[in-house]
Backbone as CSV, one residue per row, in Angstrom:
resi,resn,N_x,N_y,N_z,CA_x,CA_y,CA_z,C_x,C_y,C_z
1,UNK,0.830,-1.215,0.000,0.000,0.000,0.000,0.859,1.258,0.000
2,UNK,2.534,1.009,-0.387,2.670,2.626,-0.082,2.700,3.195,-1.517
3,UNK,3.273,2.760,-2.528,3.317,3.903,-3.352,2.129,5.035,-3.660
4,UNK,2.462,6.518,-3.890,1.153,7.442,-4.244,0.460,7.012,-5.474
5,UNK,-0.536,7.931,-5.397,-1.607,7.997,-6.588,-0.824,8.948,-7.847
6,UNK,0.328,8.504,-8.380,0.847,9.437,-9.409,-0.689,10.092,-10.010
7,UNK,-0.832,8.364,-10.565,-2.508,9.206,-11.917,-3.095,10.130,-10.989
8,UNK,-3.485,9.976,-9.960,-4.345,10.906,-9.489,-3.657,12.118,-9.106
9,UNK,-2.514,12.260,-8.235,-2.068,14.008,-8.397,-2.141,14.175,-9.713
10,UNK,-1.432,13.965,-10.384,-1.294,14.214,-12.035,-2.863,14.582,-12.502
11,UNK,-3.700,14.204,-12.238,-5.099,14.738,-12.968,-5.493,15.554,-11.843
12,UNK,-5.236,15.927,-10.943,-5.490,16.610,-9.572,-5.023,17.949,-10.101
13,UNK,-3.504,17.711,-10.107,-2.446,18.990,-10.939,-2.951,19.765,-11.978
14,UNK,-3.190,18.731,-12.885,-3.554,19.113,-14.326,-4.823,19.916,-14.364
15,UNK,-5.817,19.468,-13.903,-7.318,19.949,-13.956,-7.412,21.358,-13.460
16,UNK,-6.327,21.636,-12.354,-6.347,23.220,-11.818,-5.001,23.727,-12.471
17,UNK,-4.668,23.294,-13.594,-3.594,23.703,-14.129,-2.181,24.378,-13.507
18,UNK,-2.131,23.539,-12.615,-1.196,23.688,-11.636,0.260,22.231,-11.924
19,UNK,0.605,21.519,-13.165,1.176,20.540,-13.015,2.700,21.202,-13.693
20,UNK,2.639,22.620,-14.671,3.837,23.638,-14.608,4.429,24.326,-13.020
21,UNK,3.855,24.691,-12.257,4.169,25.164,-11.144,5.303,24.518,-9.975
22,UNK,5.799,25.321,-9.643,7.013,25.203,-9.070,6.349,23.685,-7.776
23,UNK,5.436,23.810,-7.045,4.820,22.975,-6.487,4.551,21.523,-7.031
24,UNK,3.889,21.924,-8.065,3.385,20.717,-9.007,4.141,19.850,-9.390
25,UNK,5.477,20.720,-9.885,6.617,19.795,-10.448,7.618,18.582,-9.401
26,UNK,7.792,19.743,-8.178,7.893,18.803,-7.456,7.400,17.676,-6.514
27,UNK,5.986,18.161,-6.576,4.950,17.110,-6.284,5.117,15.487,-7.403
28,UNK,5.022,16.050,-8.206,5.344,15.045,-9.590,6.602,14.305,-9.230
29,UNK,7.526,15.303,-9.310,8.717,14.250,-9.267,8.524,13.083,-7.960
30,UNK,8.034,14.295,-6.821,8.096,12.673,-5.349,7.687,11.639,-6.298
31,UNK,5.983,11.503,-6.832,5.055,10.554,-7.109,5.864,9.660,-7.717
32,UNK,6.892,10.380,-9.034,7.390,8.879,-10.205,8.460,8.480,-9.167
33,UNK,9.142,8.997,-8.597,10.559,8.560,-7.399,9.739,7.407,-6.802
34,UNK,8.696,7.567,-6.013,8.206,7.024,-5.556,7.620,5.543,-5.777
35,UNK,7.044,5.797,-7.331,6.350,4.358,-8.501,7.633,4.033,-8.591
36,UNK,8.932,4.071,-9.218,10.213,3.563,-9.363,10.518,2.911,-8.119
37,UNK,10.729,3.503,-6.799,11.265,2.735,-5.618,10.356,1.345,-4.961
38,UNK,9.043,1.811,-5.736,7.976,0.458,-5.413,7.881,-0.024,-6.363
39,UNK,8.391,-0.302,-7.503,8.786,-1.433,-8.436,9.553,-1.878,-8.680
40,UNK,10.862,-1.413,-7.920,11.972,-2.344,-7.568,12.070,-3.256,-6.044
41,UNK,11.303,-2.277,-5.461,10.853,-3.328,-3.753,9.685,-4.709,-4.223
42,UNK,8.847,-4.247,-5.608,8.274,-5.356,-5.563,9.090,-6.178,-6.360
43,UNK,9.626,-5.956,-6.981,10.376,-6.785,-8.129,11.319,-7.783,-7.430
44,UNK,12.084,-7.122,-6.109,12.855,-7.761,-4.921,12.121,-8.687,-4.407
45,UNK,10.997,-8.410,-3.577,9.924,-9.344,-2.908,9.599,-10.399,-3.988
46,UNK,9.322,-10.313,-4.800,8.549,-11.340,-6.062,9.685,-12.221,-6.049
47,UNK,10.833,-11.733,-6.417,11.927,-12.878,-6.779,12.110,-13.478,-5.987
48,UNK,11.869,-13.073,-4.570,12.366,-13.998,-3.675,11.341,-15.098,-3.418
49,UNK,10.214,-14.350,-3.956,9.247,-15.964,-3.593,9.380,-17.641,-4.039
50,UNK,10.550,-17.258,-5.456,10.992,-18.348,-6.412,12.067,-18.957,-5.274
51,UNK,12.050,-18.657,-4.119,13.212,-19.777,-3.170,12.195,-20.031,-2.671
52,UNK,10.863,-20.444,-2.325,9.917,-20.997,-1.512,10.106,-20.021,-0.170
53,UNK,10.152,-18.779,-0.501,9.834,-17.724,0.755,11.133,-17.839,1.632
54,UNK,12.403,-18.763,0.999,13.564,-18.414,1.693,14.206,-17.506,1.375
55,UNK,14.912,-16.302,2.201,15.359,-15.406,1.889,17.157,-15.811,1.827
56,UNK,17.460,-15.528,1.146,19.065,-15.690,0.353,19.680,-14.526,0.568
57,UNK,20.617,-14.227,1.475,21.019,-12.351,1.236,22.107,-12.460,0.136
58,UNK,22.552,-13.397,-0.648,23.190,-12.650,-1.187,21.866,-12.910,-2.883
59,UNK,21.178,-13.665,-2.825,20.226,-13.550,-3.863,19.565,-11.943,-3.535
60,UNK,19.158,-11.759,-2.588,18.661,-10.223,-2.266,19.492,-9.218,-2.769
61,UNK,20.644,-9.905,-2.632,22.035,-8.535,-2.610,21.724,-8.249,-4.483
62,UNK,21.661,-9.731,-5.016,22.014,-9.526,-6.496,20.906,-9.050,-6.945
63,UNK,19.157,-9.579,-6.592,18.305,-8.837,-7.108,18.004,-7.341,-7.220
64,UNK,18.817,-6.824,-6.180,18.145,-5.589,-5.744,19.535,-5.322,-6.812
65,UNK,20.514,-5.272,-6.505,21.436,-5.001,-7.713,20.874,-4.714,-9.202
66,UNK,20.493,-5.873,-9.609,19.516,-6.128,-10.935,18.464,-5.398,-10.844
67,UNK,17.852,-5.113,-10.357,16.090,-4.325,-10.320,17.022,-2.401,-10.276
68,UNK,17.778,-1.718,-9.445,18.794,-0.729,-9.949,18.835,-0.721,-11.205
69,UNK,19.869,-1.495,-11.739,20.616,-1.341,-12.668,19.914,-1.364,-13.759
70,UNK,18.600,-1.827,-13.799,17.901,-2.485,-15.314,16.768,-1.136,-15.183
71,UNK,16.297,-0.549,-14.182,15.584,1.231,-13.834,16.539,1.809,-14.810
72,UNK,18.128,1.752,-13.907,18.726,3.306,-14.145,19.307,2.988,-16.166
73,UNK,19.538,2.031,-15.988,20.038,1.713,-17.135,19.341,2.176,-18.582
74,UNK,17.980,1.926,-18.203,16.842,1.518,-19.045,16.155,3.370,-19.289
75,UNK,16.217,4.590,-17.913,16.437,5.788,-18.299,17.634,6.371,-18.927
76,UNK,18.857,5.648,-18.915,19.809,6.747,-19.232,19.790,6.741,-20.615
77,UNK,19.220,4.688,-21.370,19.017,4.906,-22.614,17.856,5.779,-23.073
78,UNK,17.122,5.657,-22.294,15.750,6.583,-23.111,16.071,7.915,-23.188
79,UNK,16.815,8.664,-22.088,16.978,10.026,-22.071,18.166,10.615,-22.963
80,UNK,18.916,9.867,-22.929,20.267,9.689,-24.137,20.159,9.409,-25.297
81,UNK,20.249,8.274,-25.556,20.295,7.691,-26.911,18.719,7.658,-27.707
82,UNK,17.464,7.377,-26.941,16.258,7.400,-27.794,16.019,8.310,-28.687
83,UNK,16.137,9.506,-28.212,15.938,10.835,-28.545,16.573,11.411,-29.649
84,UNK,18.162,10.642,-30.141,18.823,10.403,-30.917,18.045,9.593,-32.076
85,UNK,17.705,8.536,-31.915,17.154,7.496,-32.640,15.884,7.909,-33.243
86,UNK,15.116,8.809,-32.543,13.814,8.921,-33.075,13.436,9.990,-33.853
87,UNK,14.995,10.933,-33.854,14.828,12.252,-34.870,15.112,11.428,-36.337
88,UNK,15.807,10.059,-36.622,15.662,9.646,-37.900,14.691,9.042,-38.078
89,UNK,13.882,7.955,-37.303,13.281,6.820,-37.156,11.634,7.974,-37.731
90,UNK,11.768,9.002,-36.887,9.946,9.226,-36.788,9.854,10.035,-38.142
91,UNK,11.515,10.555,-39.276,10.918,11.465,-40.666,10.822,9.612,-41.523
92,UNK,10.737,8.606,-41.475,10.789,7.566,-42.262,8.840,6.421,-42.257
93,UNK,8.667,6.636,-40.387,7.820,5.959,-40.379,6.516,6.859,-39.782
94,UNK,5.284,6.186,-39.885,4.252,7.322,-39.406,3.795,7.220,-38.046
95,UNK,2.816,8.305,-37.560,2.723,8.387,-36.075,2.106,7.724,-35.718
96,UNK,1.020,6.176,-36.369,0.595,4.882,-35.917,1.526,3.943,-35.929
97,UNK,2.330,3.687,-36.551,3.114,2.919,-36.705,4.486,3.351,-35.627
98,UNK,4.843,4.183,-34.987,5.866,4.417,-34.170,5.098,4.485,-32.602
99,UNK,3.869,4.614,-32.622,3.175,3.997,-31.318,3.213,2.805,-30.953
100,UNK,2.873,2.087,-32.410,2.878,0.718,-32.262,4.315,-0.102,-31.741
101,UNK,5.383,0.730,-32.047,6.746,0.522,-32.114,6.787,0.880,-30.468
102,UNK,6.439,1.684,-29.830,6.643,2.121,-28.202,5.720,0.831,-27.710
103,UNK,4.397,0.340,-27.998,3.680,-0.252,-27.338,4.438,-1.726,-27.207
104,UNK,4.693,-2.145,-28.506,5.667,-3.282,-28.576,7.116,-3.460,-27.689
105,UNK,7.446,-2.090,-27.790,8.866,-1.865,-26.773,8.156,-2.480,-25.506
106,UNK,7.329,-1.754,-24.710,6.869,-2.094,-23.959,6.437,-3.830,-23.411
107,UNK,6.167,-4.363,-24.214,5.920,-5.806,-23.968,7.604,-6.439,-24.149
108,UNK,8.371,-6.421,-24.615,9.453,-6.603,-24.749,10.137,-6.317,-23.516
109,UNK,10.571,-4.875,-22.754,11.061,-4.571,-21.918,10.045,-5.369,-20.203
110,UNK,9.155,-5.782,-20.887,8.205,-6.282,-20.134,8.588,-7.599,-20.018
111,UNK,8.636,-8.541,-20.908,9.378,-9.705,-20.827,11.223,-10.030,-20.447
112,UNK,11.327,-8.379,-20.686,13.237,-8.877,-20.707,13.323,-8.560,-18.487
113,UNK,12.071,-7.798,-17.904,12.291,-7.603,-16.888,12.312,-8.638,-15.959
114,UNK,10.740,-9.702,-16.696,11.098,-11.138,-16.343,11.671,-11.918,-16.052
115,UNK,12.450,-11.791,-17.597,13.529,-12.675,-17.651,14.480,-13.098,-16.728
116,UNK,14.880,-11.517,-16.073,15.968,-11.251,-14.779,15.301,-11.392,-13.889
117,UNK,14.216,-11.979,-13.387,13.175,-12.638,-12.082,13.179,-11.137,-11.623
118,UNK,12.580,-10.205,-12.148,11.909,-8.692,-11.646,10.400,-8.799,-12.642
119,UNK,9.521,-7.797,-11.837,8.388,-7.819,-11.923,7.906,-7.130,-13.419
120,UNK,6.959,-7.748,-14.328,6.901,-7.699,-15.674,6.774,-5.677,-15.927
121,UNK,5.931,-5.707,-14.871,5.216,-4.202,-14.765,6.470,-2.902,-14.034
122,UNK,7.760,-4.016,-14.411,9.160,-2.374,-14.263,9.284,-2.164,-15.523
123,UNK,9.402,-3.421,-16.512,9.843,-2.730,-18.047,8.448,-2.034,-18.256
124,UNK,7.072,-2.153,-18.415,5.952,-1.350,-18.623,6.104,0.031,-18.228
125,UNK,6.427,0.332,-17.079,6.192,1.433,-16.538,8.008,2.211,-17.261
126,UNK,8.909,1.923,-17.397,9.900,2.647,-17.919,9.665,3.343,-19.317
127,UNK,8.984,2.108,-20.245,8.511,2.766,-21.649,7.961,3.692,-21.212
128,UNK,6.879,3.507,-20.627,5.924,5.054,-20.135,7.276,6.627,-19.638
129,UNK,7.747,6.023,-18.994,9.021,6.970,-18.907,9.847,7.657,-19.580
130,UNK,10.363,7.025,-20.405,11.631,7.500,-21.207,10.917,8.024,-22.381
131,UNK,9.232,7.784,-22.628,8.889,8.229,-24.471,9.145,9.963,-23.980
132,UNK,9.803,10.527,-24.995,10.043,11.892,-24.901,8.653,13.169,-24.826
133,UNK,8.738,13.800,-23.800,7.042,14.072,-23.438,6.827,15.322,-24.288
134,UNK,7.957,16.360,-24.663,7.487,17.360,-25.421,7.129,17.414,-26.254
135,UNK,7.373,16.688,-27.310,6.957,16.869,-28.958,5.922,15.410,-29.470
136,UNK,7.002,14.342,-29.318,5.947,13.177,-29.448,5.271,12.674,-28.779
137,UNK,5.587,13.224,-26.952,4.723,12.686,-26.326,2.907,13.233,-26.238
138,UNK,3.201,14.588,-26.680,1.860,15.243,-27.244,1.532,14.731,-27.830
139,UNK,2.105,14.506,-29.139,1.384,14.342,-30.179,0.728,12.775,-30.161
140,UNK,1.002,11.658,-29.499,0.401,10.909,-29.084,-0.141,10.652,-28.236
141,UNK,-0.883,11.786,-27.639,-1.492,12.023,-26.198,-2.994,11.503,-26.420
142,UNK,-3.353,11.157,-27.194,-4.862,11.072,-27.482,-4.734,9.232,-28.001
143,UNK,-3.723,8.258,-28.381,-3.622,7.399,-28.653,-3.095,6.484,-27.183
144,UNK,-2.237,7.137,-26.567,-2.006,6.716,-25.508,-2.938,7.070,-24.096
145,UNK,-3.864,7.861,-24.348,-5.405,7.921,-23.216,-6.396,6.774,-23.761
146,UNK,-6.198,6.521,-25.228,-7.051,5.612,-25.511,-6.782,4.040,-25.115
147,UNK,-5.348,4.000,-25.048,-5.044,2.815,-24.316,-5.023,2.556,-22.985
148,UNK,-4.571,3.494,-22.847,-4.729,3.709,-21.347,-6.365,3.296,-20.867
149,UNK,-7.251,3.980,-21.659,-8.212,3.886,-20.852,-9.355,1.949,-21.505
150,UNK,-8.194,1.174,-22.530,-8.961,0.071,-22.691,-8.283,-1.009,-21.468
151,UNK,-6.660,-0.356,-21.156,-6.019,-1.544,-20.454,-6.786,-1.132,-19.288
152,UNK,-6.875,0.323,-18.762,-7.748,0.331,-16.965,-8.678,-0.316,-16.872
153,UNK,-9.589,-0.692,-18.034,-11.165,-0.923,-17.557,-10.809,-2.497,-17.505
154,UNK,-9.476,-3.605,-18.682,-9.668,-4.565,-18.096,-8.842,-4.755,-16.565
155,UNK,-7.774,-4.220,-16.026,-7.362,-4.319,-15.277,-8.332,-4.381,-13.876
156,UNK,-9.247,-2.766,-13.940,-10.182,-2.411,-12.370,-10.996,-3.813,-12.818
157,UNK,-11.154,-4.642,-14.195,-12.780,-5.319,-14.067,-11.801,-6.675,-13.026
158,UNK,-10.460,-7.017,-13.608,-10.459,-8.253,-12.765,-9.786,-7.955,-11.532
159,UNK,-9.566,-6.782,-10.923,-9.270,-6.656,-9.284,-10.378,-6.912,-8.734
160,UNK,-11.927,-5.883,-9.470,-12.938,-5.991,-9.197,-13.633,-7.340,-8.996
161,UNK,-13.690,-8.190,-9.879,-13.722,-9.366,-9.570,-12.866,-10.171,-8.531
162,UNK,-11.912,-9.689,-8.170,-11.502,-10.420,-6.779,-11.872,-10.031,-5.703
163,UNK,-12.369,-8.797,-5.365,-12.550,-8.356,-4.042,-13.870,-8.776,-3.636
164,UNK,-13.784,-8.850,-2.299,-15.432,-9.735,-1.418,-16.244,-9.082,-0.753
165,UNK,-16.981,-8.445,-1.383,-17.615,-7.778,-0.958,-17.989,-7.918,0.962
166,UNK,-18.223,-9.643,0.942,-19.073,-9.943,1.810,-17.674,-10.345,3.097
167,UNK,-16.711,-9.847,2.848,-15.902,-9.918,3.873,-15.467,-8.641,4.366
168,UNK,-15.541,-7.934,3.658,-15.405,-6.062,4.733,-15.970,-6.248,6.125
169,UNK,-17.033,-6.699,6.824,-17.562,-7.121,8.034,-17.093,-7.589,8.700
170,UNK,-15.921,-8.683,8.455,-14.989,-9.378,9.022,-13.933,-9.013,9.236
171,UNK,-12.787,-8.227,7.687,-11.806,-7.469,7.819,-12.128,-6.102,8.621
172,UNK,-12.919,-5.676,8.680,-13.825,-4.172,9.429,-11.872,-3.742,10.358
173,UNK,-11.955,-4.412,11.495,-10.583,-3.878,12.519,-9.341,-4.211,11.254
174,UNK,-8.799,-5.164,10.520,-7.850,-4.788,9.918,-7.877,-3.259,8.529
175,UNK,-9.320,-3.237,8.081,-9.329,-2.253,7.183,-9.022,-0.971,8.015
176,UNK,-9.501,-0.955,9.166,-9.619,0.484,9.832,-7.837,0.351,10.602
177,UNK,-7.117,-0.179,10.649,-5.892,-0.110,11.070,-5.126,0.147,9.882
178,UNK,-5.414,-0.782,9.154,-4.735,-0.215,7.299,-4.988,1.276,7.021
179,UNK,-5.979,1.775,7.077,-6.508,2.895,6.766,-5.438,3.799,7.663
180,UNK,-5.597,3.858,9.162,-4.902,4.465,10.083,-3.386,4.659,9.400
181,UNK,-2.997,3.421,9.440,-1.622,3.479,9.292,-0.873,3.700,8.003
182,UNK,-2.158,3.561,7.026,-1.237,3.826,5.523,-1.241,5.640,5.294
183,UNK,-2.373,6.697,5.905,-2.511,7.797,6.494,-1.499,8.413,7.316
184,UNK,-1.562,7.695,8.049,-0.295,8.039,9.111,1.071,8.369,9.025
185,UNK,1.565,7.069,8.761,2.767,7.017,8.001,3.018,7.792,6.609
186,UNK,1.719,8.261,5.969,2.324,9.200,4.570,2.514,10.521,4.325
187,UNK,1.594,10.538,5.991,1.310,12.122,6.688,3.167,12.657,7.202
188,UNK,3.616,12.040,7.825,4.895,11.757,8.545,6.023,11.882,7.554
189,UNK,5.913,10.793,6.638,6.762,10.707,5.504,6.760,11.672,4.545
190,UNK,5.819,12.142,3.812,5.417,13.495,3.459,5.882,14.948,3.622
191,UNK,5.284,14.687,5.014,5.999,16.202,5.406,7.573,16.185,5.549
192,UNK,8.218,15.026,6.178,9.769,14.992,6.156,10.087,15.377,4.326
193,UNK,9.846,14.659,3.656,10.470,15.154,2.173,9.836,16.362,2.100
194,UNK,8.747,16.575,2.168,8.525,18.353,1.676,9.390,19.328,2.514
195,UNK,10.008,19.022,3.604,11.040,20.331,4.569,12.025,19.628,4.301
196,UNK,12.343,18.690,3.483,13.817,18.553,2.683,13.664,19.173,1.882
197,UNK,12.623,18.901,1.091,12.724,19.165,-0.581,12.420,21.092,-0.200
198,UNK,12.448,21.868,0.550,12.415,23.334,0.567,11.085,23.505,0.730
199,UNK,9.930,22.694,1.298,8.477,23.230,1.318,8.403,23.771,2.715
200,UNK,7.461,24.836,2.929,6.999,25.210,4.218,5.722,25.234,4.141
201,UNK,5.238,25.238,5.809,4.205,25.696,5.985,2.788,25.182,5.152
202,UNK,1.688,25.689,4.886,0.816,24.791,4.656,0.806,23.984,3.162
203,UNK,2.097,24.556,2.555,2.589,23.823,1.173,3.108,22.385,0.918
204,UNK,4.021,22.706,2.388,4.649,21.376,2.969,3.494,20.594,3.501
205,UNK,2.215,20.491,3.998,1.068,20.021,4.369,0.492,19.160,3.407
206,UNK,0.275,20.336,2.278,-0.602,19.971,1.282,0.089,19.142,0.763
207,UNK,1.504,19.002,0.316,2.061,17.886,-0.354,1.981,16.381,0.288
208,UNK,1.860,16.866,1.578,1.964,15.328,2.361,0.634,14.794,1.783
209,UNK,-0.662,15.594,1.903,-1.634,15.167,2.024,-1.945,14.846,0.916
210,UNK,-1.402,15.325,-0.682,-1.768,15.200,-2.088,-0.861,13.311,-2.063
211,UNK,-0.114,13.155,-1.171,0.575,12.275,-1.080,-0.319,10.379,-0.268
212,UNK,-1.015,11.201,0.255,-1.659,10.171,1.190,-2.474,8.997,-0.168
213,UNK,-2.871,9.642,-1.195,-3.662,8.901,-2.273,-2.783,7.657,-2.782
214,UNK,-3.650,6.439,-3.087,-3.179,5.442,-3.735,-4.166,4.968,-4.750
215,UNK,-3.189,4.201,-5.690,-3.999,3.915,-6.929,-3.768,2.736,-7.186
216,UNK,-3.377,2.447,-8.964,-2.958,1.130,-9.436,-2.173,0.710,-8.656
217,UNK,-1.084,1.323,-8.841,0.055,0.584,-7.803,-0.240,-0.101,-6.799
218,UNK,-0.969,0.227,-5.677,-1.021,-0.785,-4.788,-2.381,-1.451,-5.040
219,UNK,-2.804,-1.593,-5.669,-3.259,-3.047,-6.763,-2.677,-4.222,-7.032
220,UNK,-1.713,-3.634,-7.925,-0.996,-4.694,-8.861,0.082,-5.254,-7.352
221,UNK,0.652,-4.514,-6.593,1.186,-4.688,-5.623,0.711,-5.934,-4.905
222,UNK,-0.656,-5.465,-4.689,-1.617,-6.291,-3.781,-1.876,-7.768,-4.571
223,UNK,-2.581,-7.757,-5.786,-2.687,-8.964,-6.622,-1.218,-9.660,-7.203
224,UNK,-0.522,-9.020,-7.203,0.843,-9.766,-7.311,1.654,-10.532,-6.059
225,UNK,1.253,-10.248,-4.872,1.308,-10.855,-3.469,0.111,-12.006,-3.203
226,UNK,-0.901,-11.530,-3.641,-1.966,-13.006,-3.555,-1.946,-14.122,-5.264
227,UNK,-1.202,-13.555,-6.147,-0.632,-14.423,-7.340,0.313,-15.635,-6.774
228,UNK,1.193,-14.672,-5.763,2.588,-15.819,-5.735,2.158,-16.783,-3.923
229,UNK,0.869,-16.602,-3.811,0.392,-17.434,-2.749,1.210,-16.616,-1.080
230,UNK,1.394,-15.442,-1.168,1.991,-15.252,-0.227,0.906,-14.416,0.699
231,UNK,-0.098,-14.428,0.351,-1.549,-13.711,1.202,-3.085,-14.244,0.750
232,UNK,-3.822,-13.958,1.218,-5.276,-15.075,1.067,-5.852,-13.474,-0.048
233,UNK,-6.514,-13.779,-1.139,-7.560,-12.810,-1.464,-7.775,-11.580,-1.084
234,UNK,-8.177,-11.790,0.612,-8.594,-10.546,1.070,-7.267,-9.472,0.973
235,UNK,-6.379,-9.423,0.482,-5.057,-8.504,0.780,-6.182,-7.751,-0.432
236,UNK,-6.335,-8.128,-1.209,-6.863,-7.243,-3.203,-7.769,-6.457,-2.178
237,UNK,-8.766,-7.117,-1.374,-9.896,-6.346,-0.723,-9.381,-4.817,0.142
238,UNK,-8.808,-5.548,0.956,-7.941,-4.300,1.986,-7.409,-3.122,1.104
239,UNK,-6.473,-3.390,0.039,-5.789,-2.356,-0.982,-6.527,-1.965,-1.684
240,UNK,-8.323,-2.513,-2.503,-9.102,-1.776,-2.905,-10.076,-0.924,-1.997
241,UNK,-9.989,-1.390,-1.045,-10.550,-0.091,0.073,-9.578,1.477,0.339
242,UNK,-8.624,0.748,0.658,-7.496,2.006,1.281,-7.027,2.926,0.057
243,UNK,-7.368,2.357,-1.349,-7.187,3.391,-2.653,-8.471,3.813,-2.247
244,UNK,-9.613,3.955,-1.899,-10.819,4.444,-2.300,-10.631,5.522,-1.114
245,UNK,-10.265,4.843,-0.168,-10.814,5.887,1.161,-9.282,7.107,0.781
246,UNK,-8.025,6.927,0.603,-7.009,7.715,0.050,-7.485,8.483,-0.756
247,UNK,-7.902,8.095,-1.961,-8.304,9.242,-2.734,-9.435,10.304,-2.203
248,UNK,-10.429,9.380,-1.491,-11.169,10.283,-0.835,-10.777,11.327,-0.072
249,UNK,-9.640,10.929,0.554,-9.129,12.261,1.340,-8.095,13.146,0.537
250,UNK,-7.604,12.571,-0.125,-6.674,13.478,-0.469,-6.820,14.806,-1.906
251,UNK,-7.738,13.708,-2.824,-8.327,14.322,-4.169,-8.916,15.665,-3.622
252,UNK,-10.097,15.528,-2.758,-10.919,16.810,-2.513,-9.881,17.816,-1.570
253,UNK,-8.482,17.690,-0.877,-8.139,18.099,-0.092,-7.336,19.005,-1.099
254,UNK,-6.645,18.123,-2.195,-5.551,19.216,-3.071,-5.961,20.044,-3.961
255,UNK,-7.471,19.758,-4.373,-8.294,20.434,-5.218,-8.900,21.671,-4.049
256,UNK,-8.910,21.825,-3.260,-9.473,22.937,-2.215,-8.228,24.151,-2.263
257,UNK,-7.442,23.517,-2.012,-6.287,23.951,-0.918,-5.104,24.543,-2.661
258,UNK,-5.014,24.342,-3.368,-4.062,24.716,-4.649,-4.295,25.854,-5.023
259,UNK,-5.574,26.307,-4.848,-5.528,28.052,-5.240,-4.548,28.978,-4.282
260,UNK,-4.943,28.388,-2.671,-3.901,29.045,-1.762,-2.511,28.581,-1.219
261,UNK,-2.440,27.894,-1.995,-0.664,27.374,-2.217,-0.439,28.108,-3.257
262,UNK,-0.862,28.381,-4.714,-0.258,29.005,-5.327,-0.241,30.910,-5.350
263,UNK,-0.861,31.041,-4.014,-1.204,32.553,-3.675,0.070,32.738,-3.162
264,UNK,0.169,31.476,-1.863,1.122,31.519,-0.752,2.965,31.780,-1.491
265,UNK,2.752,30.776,-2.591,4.012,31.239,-3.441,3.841,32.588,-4.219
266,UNK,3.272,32.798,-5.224,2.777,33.931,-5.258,3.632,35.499,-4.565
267,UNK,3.027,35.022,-3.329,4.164,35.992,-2.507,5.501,36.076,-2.070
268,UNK,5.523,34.461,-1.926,7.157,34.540,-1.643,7.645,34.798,-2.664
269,UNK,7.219,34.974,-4.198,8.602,35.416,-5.027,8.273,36.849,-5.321
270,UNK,7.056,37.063,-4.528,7.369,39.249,-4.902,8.357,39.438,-3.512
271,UNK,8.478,38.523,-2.595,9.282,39.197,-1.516,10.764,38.635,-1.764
272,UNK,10.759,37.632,-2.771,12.584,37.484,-2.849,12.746,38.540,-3.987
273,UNK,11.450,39.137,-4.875,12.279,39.615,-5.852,12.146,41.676,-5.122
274,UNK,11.610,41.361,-4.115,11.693,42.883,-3.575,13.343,43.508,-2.569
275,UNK,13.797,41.687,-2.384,14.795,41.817,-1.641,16.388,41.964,-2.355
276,UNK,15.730,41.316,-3.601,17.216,41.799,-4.525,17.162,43.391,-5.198
């Protein structure tokens, strides 16, 4: 349950046109830091389930090695060399056919993540990363919402289909301790990176709290822990509650509160620029 609701700040951001802003951006960056550090913790956990739940430190030592190296590796090509590649590649082929070419990357980097016993959904989420967002990533902004929005509906239909309805009554004290503590802890954690990262005051607040939201991620998190037999069902149940009740608090909280964060800055740069 920890990673944030990237999608959701991100449409949170966007909708009050706040995802340029000095706030926004670094709100953004926590969220993907964040999806990256929980797809290499799951990618770690998963592999280790292939020893029958024995933990190996130096198999740990090498996975976590491998799950690093195949992240950082896998941005330095996209941010380096792709960008290179695609000023010849995109005057030769057309803009369906070079989607099709990213979507395919994607299943590929998806299988090669496998391969190295890391979780299929690190190479997925890197393509999403490295496609270059200014020029082509616009311009395929309307092909990639459309996928986006055929893979969500099958994804929510079969979480949806796992969760039990008729056991919330039973889980009732673990949901309400989950709830507590996945809150708690993001409230805490939150605010420590926002008075690192230079936030004050109710900016540093609001970030914790734009922070408290969860989404896919702890989904796939959740159904990838009851896949490899290491939790009963109800884990999908618990993690589709604690995304619902998260967003609940946090969606209506950053959508309130962003007009007077961006007032609150606002002022601090007429008073640094009154002081030079």
């Amino acid at each position: 349950m920890a990673p944030s609701g990237t999608s959701i700040v991100a449409a949170s951001l966007q909708e009050a046109g706040k995802s340029a802003s000095d706030f926004g951006r670094k709100l953004l960056a926590a969220c993907i830091i964040d999806d990256v550090e929980g797809i290499v913790l799951l990618s770690v956990a998963l592999s280790l389930t292939a020893n029958s739940g024995q933990i190996n430190p130096t198999e740990l030592v090498r996975t976590s090695l491998v799950a690093v190296s195949f992240v950082l590796v896998s941005i330095f090509l996209g941010a380096k060399i792709l960008p290179e590649i695609l000023k010849r590649v995109i005057k030769v082929i057309s803009e369906p056919s070079l989607f099709a070419l990213f979507l395919g990357g994607g299943l590929v980097l998806s299988y090669a993540a496998s391969l190295l016993g890391l979780s299929p959904v690190t190479g997925a989420f890197l393509v999403g990363a490295i496609i270059p967002a200014k020029k082509l990533g616009e311009k395929m902004l309307d092909r990639i919402l459309l996928m986006e929005t055929v893979f969500a509906a099958v994804f929510f239909t079969s979480i949806g289909m796992s969760v039990q309805p008729t056991s919330v009554a039973v889980l009732l004290p673990v949901l309400v301790l989950a709830i507590i503590g996945s809150v708690a802890a993001r409230l805490v954690g939150g605010l420590g990176g926002a008075f690192a990262g230079g936030l004050k005051g109710k900016v540093a607040l609001l970030a914790a709290i734009a922070l408290i939201s969860r989404a896919e991620m702890s989904l796939i998190i959740g159904k990838g822990g009851v896949d490899q037999g290491l939790a009963s069902p109800d884990l999908i149940t618990i993690a589709a509650i604690v995304v619902v009740v998260s967003i609940g608090i946090a969606a209506p909280a950053l959508k309130w509160a962003l007009p007077s964060v961006e007032a609150s800055e606002e002022v601090g740069r007429n008073i640094a620029r009154e002081k030079r």
